[in-house]
PDB file of N, CA, C and O in Angstrom, chain B, residues numbered from 101:
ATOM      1  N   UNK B 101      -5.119  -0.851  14.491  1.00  0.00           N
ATOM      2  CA  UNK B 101      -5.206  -0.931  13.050  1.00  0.00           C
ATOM      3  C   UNK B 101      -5.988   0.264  12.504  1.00  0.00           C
ATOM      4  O   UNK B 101      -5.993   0.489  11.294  1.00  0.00           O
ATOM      5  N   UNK B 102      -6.635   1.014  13.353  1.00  0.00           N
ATOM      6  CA  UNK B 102      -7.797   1.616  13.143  1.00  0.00           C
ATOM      7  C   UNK B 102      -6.624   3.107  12.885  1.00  0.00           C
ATOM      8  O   UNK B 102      -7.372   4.058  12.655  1.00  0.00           O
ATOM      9  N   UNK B 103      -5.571   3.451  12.859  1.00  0.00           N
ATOM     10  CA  UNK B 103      -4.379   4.398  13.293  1.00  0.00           C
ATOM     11  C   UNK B 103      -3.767   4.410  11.811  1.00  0.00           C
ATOM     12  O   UNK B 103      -3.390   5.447  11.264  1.00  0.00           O
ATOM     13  N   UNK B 104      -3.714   3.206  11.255  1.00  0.00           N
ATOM     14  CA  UNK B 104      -2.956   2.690   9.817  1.00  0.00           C
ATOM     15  C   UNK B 104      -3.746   3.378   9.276  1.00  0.00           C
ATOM     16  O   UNK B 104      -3.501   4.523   8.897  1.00  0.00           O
ATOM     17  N   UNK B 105      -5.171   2.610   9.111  1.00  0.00           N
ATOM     18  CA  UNK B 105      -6.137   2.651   8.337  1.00  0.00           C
ATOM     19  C   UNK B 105      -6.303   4.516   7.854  1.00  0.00           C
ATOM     20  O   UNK B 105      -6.635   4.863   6.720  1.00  0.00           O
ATOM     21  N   UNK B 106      -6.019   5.402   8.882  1.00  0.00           N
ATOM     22  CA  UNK B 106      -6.261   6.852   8.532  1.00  0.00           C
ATOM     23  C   UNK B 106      -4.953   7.416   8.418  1.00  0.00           C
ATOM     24  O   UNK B 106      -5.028   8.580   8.024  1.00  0.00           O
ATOM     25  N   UNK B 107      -3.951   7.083   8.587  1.00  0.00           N
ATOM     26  CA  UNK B 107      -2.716   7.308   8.112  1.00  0.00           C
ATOM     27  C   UNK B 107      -2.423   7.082   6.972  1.00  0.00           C
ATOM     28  O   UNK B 107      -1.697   7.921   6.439  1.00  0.00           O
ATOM     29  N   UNK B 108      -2.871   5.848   6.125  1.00  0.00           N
ATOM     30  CA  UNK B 108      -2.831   5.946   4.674  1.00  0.00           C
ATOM     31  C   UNK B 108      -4.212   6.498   3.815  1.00  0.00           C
ATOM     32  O   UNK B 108      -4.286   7.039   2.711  1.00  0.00           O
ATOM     33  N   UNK B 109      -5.195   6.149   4.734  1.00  0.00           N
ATOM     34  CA  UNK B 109      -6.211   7.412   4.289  1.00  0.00           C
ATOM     35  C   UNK B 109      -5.335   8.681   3.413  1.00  0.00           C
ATOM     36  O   UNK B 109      -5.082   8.827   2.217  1.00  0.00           O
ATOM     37  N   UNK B 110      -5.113   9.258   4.285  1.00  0.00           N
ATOM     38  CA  UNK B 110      -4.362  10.949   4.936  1.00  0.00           C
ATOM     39  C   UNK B 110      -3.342  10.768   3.535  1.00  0.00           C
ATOM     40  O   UNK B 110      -3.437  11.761   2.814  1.00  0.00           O
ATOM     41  N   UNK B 111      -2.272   9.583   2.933  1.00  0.00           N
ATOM     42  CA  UNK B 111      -1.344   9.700   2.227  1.00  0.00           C
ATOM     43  C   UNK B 111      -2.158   8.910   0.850  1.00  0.00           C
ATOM     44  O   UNK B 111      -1.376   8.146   0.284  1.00  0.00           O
ATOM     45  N   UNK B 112      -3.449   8.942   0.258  1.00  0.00           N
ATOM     46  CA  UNK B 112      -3.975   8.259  -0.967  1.00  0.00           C
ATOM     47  C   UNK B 112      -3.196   9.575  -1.471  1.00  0.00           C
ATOM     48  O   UNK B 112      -2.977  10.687  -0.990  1.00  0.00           O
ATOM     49  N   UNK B 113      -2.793   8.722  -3.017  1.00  0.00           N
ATOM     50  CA  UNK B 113      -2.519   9.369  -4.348  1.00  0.00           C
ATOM     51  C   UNK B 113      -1.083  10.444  -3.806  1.00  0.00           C
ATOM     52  O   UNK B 113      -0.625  11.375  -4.469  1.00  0.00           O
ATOM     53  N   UNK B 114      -0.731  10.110  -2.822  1.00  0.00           N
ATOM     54  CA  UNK B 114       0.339  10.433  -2.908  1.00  0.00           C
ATOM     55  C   UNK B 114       1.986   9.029  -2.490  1.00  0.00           C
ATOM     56  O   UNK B 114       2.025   7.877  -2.057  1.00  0.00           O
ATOM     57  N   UNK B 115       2.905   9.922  -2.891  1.00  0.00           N
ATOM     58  CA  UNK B 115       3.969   9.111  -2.789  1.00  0.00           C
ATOM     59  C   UNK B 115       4.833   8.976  -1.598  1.00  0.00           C
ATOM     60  O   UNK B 115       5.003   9.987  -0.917  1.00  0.00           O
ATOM     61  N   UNK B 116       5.441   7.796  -1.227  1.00  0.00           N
ATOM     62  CA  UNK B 116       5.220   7.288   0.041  1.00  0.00           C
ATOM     63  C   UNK B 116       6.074   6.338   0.356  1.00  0.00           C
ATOM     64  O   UNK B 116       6.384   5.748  -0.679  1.00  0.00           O
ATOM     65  N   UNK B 117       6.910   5.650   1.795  1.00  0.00           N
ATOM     66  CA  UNK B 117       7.512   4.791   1.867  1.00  0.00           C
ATOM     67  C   UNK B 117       7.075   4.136   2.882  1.00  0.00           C
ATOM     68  O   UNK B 117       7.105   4.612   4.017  1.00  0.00           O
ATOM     69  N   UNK B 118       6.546   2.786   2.566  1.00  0.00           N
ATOM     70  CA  UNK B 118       5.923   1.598   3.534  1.00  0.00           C
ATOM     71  C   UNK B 118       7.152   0.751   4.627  1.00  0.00           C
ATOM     72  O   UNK B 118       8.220   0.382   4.139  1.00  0.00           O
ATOM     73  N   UNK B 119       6.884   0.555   5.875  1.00  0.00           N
ATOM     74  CA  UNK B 119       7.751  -0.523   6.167  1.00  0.00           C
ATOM     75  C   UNK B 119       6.907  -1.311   6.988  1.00  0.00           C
ATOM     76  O   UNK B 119       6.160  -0.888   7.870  1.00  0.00           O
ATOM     77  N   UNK B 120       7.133  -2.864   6.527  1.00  0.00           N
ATOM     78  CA  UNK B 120       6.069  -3.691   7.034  1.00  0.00           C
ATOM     79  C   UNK B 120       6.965  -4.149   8.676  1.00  0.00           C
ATOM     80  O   UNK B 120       7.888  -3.519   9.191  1.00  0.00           O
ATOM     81  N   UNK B 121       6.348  -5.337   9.155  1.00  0.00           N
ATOM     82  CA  UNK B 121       6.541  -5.403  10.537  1.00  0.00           C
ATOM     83  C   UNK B 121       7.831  -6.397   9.887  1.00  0.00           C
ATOM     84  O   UNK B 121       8.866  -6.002  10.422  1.00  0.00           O
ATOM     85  N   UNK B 122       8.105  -7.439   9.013  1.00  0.00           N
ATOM     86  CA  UNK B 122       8.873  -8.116   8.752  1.00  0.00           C
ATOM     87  C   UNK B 122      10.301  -7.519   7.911  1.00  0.00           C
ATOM     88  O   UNK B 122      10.985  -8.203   7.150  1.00  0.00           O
ATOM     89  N   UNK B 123      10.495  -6.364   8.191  1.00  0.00           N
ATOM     90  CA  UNK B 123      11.356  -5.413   7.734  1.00  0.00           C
ATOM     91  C   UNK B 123      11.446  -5.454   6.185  1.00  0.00           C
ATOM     92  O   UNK B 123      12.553  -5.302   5.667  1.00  0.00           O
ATOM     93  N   UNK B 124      10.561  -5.613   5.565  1.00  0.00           N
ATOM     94  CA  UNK B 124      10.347  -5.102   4.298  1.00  0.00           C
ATOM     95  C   UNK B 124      10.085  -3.730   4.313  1.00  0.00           C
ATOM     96  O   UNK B 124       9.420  -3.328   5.268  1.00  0.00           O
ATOM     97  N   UNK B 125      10.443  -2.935   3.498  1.00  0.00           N
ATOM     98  CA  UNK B 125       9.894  -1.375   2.654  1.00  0.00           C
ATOM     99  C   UNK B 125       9.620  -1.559   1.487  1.00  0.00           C
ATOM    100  O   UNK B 125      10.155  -2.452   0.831  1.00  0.00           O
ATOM    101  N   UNK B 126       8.529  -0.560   0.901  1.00  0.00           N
ATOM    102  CA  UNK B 126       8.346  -0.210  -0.318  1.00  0.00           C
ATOM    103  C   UNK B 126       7.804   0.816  -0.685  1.00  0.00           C
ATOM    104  O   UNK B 126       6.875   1.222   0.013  1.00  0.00           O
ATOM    105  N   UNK B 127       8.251   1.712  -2.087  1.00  0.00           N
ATOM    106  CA  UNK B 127       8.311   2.475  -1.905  1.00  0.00           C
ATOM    107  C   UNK B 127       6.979   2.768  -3.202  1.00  0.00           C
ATOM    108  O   UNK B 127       7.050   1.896  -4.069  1.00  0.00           O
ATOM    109  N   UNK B 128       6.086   3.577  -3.404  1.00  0.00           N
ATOM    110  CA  UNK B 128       5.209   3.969  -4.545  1.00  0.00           C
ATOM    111  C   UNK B 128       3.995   5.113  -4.417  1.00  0.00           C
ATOM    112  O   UNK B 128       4.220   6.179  -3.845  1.00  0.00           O
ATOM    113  N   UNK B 129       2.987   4.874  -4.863  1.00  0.00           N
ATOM    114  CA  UNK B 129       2.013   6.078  -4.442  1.00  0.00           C
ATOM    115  C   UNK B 129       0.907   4.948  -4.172  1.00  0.00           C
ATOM    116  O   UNK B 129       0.695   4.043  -4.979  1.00  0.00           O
ATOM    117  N   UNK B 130       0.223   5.088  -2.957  1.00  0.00           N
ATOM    118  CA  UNK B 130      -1.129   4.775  -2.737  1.00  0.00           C
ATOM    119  C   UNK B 130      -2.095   5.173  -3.557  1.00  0.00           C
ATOM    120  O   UNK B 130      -2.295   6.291  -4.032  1.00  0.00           O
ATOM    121  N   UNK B 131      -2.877   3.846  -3.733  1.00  0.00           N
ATOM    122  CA  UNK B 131      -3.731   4.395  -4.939  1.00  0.00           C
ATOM    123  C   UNK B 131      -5.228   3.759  -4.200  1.00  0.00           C
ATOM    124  O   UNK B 131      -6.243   3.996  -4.854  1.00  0.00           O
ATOM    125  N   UNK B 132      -5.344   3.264  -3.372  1.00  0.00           N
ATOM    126  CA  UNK B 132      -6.620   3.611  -1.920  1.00  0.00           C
ATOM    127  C   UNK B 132      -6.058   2.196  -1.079  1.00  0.00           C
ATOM    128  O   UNK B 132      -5.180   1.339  -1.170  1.00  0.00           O
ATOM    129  N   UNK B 133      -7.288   2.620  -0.145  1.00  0.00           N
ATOM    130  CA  UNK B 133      -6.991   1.940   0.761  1.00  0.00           C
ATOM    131  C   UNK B 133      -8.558   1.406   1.301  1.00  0.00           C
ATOM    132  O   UNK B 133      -9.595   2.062   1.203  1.00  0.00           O
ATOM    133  N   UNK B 134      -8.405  -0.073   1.939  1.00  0.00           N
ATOM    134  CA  UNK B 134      -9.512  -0.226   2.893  1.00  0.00           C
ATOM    135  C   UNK B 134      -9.530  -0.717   4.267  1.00  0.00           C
ATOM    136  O   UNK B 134      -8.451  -0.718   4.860  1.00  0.00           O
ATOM    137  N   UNK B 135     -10.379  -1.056   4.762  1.00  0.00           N
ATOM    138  CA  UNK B 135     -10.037  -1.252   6.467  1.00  0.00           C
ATOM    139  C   UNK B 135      -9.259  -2.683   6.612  1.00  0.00           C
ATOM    140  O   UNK B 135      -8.805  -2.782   7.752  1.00  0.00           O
ATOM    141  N   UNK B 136      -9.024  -3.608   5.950  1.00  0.00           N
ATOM    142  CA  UNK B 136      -7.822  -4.220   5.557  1.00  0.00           C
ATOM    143  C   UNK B 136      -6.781  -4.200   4.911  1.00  0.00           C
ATOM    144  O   UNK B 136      -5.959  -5.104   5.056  1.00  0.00           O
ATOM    145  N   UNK B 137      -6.575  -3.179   4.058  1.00  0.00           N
ATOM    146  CA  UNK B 137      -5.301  -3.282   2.882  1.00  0.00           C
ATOM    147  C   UNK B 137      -5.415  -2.074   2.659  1.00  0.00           C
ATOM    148  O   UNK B 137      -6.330  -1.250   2.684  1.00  0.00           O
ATOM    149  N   UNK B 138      -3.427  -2.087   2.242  1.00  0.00           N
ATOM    150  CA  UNK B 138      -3.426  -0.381   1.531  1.00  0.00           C
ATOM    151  C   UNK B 138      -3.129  -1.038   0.152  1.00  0.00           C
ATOM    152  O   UNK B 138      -2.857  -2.238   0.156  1.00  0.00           O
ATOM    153  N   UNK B 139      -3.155  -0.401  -0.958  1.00  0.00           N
ATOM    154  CA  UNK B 139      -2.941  -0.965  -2.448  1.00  0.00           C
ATOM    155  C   UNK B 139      -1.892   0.354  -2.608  1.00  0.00           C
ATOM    156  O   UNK B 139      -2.108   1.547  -2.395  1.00  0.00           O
ATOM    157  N   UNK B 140      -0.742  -0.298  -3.040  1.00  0.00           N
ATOM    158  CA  UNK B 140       0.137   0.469  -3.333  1.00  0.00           C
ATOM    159  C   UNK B 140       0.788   0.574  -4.532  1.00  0.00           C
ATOM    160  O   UNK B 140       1.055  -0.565  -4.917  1.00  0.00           O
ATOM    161  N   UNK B 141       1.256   1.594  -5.479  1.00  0.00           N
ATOM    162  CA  UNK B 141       1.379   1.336  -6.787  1.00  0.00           C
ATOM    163  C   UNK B 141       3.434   1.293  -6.971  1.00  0.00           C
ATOM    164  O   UNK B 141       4.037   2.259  -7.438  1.00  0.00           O
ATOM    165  N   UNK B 142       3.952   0.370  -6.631  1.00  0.00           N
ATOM    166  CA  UNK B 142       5.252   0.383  -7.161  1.00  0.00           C
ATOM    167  C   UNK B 142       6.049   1.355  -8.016  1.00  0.00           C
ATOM    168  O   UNK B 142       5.801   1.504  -9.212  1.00  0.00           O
ATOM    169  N   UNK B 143       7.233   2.164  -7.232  1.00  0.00           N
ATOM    170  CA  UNK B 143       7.465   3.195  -8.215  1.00  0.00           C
ATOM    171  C   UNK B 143       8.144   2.588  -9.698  1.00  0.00           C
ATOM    172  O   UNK B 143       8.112   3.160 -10.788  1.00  0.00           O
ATOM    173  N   UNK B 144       8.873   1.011  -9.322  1.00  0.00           N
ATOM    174  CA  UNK B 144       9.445   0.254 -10.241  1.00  0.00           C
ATOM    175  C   UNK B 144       9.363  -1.588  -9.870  1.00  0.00           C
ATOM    176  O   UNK B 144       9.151  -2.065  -8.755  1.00  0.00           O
ATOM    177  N   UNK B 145       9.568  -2.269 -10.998  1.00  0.00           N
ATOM    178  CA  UNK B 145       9.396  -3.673 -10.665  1.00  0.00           C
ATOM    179  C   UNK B 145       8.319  -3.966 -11.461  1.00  0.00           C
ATOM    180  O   UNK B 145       7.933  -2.999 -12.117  1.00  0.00           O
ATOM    181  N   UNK B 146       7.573  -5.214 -11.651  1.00  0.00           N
ATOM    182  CA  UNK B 146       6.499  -5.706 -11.745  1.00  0.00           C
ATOM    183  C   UNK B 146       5.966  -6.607 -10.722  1.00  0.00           C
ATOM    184  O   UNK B 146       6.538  -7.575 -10.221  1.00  0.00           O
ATOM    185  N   UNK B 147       4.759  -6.146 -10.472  1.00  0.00           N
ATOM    186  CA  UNK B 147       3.961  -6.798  -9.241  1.00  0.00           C
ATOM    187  C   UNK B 147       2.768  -8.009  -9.726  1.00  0.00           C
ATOM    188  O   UNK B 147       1.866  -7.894 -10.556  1.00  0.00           O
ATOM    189  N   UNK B 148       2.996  -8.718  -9.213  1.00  0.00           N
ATOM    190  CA  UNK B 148       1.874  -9.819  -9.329  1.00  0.00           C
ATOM    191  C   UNK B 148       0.936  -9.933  -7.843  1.00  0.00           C
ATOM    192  O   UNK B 148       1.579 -10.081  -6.804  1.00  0.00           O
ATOM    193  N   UNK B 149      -0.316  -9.874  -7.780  1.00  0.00           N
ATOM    194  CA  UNK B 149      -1.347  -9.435  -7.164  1.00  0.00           C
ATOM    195  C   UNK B 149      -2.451 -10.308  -7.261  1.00  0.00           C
ATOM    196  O   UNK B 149      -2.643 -10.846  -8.352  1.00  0.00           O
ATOM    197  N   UNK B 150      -3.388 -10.604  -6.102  1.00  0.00           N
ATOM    198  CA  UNK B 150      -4.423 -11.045  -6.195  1.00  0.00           C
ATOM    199  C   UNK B 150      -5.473 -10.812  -7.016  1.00  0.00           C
ATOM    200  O   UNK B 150      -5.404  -9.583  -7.001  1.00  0.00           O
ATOM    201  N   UNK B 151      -6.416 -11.056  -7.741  1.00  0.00           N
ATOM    202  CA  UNK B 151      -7.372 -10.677  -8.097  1.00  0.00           C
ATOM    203  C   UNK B 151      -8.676 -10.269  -7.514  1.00  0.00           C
ATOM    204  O   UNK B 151      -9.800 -10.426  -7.990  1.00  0.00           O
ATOM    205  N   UNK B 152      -8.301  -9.692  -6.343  1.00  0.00           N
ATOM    206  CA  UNK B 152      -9.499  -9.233  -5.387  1.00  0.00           C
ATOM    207  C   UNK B 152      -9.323  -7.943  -5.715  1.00  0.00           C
ATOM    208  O   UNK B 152     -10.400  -7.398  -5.474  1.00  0.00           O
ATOM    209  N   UNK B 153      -8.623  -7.217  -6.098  1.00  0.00           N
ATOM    210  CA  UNK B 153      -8.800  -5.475  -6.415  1.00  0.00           C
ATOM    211  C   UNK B 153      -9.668  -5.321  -7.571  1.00  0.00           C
ATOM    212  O   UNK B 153      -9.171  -6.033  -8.444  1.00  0.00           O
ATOM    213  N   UNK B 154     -10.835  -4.689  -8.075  1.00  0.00           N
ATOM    214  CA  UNK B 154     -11.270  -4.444  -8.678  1.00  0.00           C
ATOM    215  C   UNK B 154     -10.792  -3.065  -9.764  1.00  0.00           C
ATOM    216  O   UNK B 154     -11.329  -1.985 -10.013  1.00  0.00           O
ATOM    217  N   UNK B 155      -9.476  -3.754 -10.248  1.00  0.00           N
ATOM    218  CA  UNK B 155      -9.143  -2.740 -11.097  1.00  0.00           C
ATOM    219  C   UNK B 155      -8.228  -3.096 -12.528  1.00  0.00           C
ATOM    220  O   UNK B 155      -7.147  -3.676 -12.431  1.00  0.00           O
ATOM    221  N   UNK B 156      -8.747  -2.712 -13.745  1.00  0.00           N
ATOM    222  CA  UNK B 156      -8.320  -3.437 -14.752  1.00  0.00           C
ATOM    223  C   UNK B 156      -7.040  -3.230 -14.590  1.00  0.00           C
ATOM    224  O   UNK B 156      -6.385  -3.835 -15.438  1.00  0.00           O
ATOM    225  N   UNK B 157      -6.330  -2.546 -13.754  1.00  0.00           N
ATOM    226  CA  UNK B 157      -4.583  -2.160 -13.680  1.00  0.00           C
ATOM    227  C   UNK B 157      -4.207  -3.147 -12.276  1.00  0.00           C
ATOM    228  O   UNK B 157      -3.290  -2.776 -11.543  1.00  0.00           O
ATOM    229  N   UNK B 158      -4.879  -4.255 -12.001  1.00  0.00           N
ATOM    230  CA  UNK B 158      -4.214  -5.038 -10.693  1.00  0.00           C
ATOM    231  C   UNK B 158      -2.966  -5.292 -10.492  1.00  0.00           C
ATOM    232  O   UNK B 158      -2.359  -5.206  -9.425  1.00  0.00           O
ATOM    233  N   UNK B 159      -2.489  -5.671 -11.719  1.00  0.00           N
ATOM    234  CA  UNK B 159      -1.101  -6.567 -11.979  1.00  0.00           C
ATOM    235  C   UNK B 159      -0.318  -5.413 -11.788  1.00  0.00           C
ATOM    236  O   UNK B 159       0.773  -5.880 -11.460  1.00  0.00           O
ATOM    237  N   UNK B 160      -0.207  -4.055 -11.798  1.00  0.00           N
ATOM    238  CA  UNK B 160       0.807  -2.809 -11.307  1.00  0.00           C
ATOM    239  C   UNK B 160      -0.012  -2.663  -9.978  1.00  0.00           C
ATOM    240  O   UNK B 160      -0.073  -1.436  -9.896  1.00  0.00           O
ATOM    241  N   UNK B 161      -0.721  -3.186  -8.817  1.00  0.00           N
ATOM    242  CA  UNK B 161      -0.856  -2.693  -7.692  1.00  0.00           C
ATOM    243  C   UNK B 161      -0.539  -3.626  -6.470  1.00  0.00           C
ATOM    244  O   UNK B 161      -1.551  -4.324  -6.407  1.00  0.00           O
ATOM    245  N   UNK B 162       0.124  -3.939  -5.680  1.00  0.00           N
ATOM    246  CA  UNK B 162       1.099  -4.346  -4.470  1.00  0.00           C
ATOM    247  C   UNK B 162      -0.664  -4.128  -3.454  1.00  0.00           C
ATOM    248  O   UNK B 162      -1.247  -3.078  -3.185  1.00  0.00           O
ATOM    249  N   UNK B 163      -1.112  -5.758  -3.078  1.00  0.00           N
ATOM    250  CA  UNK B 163      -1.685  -5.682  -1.844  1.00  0.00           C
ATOM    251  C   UNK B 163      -1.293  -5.496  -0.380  1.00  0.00           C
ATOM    252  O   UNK B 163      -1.268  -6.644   0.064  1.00  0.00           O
ATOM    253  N   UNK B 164      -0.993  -4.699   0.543  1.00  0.00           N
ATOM    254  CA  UNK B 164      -0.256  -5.342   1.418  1.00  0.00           C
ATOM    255  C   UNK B 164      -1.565  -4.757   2.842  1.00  0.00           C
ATOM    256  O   UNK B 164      -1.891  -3.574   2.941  1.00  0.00           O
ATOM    257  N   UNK B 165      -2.088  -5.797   3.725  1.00  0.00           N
ATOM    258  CA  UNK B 165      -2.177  -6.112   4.457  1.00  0.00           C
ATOM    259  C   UNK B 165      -1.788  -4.738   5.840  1.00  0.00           C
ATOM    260  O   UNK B 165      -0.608  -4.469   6.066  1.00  0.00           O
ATOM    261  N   UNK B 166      -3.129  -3.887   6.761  1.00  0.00           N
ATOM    262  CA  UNK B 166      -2.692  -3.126   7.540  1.00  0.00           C
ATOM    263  C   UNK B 166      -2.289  -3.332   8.746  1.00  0.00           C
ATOM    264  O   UNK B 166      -1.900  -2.488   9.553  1.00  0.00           O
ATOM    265  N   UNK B 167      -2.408  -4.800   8.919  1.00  0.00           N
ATOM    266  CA  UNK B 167      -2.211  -5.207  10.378  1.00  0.00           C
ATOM    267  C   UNK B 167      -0.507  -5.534  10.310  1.00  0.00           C
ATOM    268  O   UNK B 167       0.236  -5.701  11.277  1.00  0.00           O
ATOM    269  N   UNK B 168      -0.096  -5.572   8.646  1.00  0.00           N
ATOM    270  CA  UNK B 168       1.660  -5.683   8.837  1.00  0.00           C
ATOM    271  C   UNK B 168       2.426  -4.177   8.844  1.00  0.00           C
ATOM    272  O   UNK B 168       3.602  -3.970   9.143  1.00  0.00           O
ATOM    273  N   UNK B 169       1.695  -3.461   8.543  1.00  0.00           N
ATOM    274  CA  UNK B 169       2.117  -2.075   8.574  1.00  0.00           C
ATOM    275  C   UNK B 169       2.798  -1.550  10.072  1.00  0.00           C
ATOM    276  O   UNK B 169       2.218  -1.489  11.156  1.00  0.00           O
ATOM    277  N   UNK B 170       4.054  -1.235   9.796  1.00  0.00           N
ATOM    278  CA  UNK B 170       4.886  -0.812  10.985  1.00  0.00           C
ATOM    279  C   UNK B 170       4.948   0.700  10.848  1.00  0.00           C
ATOM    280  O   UNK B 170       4.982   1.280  11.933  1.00  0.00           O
ATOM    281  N   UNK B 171       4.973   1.581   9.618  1.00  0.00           N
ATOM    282  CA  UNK B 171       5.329   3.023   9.475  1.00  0.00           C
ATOM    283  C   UNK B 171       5.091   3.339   8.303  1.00  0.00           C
ATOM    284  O   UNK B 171       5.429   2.480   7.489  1.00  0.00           O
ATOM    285  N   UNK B 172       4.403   4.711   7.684  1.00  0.00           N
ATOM    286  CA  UNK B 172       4.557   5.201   6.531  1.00  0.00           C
ATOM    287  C   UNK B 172       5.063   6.521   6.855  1.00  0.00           C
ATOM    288  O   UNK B 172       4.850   7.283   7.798  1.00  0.00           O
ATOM    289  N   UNK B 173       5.913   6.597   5.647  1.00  0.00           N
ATOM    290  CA  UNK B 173       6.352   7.909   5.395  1.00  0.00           C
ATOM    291  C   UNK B 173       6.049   8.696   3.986  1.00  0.00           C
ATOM    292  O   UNK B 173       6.198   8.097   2.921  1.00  0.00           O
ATOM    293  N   UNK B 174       5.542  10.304   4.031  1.00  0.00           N
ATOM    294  CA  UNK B 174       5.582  10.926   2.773  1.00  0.00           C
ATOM    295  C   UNK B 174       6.822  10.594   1.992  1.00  0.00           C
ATOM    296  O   UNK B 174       7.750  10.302   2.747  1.00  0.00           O
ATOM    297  N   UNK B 175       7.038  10.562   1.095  1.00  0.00           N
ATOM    298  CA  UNK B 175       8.685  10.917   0.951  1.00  0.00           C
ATOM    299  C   UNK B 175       8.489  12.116  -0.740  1.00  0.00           C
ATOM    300  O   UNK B 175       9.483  12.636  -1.247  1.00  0.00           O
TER     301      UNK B 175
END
Protein backbone atom coordinates (compact mmCIF):
# COMPACT_ATOMS: atom_id res chain seq x y z
CA UNK A 1 0.00 0.00 0.00
CA UNK A 2 2.93 1.95 0.88
CA UNK A 3 3.70 1.87 -3.46
CA UNK A 4 -0.05 3.49 -4.06
CA UNK A 5 0.35 5.80 -1.45
CA UNK A 6 3.58 7.55 -3.51
CA UNK A 7 2.28 6.86 -6.80
CA UNK A 8 -0.59 9.14 -6.27
CA UNK A 9 1.60 11.28 -4.19
CA UNK A 10 3.81 11.67 -7.55
CA UNK A 11 0.20 12.30 -9.68
CA UNK A 12 -1.60 15.22 -6.95
CA UNK A 13 -3.25 18.00 -9.03
CA UNK A 14 -2.79 16.28 -11.90
CA UNK A 15 -5.12 14.33 -14.29
CA UNK A 16 -5.37 10.75 -14.18
CA UNK A 17 -7.08 7.34 -14.68
CA UNK A 18 -7.85 5.10 -11.54
CA UNK A 19 -8.65 1.35 -11.78
CA UNK A 20 -9.82 -0.18 -8.63
CA UNK A 21 -9.30 -4.00 -7.86
CA UNK A 22 -13.20 -4.54 -8.57
CA UNK A 23 -12.77 -3.37 -12.17
CA UNK A 24 -14.06 -0.04 -11.75
CA UNK A 25 -12.08 3.13 -13.44
CA UNK A 26 -12.28 6.64 -12.96
CA UNK A 27 -11.19 9.15 -14.46
CA UNK A 28 -10.35 13.07 -12.81
CA UNK A 29 -7.49 15.04 -11.18
CA UNK A 30 -6.25 14.15 -7.70
CA UNK A 31 -6.73 16.70 -5.46
CA UNK A 32 -4.48 14.87 -2.36
CA UNK A 33 -4.06 12.04 -0.96
CA UNK A 34 -3.45 10.20 2.48
CA UNK A 35 -2.00 6.98 3.75
CA UNK A 36 -5.55 5.65 3.34
CA UNK A 37 -7.35 7.39 0.49
CA UNK A 38 -6.73 9.14 -2.72
CA UNK A 39 -9.57 12.00 -3.15
CA UNK A 40 -10.23 12.29 -6.58
CA UNK A 41 -12.01 15.09 -8.36
CA UNK A 42 -14.44 13.63 -11.19
CA UNK A 43 -13.85 14.97 -14.62
CA UNK A 44 -17.91 14.65 -14.93
CA UNK A 45 -20.99 13.28 -12.88
CA UNK A 46 -21.94 14.29 -9.45
CA UNK A 47 -20.34 12.62 -6.52
CA UNK A 48 -21.77 12.08 -3.18
CA UNK A 49 -19.01 11.59 -0.47
CA UNK A 50 -18.43 11.15 3.06
CA UNK A 51 -18.06 13.91 5.22
CA UNK A 52 -14.66 13.05 6.50
CA UNK A 53 -12.76 15.32 3.86
CA UNK A 54 -12.30 18.51 5.25
CA UNK A 55 -13.24 20.52 2.36
CA UNK A 56 -16.11 22.94 1.73
CA UNK A 57 -16.06 21.32 -2.03
CA UNK A 58 -16.64 17.45 -0.60
CA UNK A 59 -19.70 16.75 -2.56
CA UNK A 60 -17.33 17.19 -6.08
CA UNK A 61 -14.58 14.84 -4.44
CA UNK A 62 -14.76 10.76 -4.98
CA UNK A 63 -13.17 8.97 -1.71
CA UNK A 64 -11.66 5.93 -2.84
CA UNK A 65 -9.77 3.75 -0.57
CA UNK A 66 -5.67 2.70 -1.44
CA UNK A 67 -5.79 -0.73 -0.53
CA UNK A 68 -8.53 -1.02 -3.70
CA UNK A 69 -6.22 0.64 -5.99
CA UNK A 70 -5.05 -1.76 -8.81
CA UNK A 71 -3.26 1.03 -11.30
CA UNK A 72 -3.01 4.70 -12.01
CA UNK A 73 -2.38 6.21 -15.04
CA UNK A 74 -1.33 9.98 -16.16
CA UNK A 75 -3.58 10.40 -18.94
Amino acid sequence: MEEAYYNCLRCKNRRVRLLTTDGKHYVGTVVDVDYNNVYLRPDRGVVKTSAFYPNPYAADILTLSLFTLLAIALI
